[in-house]
C-alpha positions in Angstrom: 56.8 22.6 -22.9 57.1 19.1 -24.1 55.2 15.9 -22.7 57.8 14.1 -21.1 58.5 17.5 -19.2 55.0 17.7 -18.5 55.4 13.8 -17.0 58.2 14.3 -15.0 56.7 17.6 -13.4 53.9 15.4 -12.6 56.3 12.9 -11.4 57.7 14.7 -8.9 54.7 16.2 -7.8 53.2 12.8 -7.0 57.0 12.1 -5.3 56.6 15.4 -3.0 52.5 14.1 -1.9 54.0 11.1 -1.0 56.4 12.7 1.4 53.6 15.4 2.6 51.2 12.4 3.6 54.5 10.8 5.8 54.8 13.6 7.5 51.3 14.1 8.4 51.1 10.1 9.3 54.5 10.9 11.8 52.1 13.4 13.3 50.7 12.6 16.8 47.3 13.5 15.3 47.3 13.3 11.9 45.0 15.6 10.3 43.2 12.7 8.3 41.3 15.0 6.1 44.4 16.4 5.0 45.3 12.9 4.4 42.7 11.9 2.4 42.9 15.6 0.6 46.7 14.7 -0.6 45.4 11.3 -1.7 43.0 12.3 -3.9 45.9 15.2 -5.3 48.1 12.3 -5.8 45.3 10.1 -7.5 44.8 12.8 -9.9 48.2 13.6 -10.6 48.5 9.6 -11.4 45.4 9.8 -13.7 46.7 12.4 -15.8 50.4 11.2 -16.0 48.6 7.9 -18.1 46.6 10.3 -20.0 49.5 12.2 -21.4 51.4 8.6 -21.5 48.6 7.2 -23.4 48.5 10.4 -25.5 51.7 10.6 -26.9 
């Protein structure tokens, strides 16, 4: 598997968090863990998207 398929897959994984963590804030209760949880996914995701950037 090349690095830009490895960014893009990345890509769109940060994409879907983002529409995970709408949902949940549409939510009467949001479950804020589960917030925070997908934030910290989506930082992640972000960090290793410039790594491989960075890297290649």
């Amino acid at each position: 598997m090349s690095e830009q398929t490895d960014i893009d897959e990345l890509r769109n994984r940060h994409h879907l968090l983002d529409g995970e963590i709408e949902a949940e804030n549409t939510q009467i209760y949001p479950n804020e863990v589960k917030i925070s949880s997908l934030k910290k996914q989506k930082l992640k995701i972000k960090d290793l998207i410039r790594q491989l950037e960075t890297s290649g």
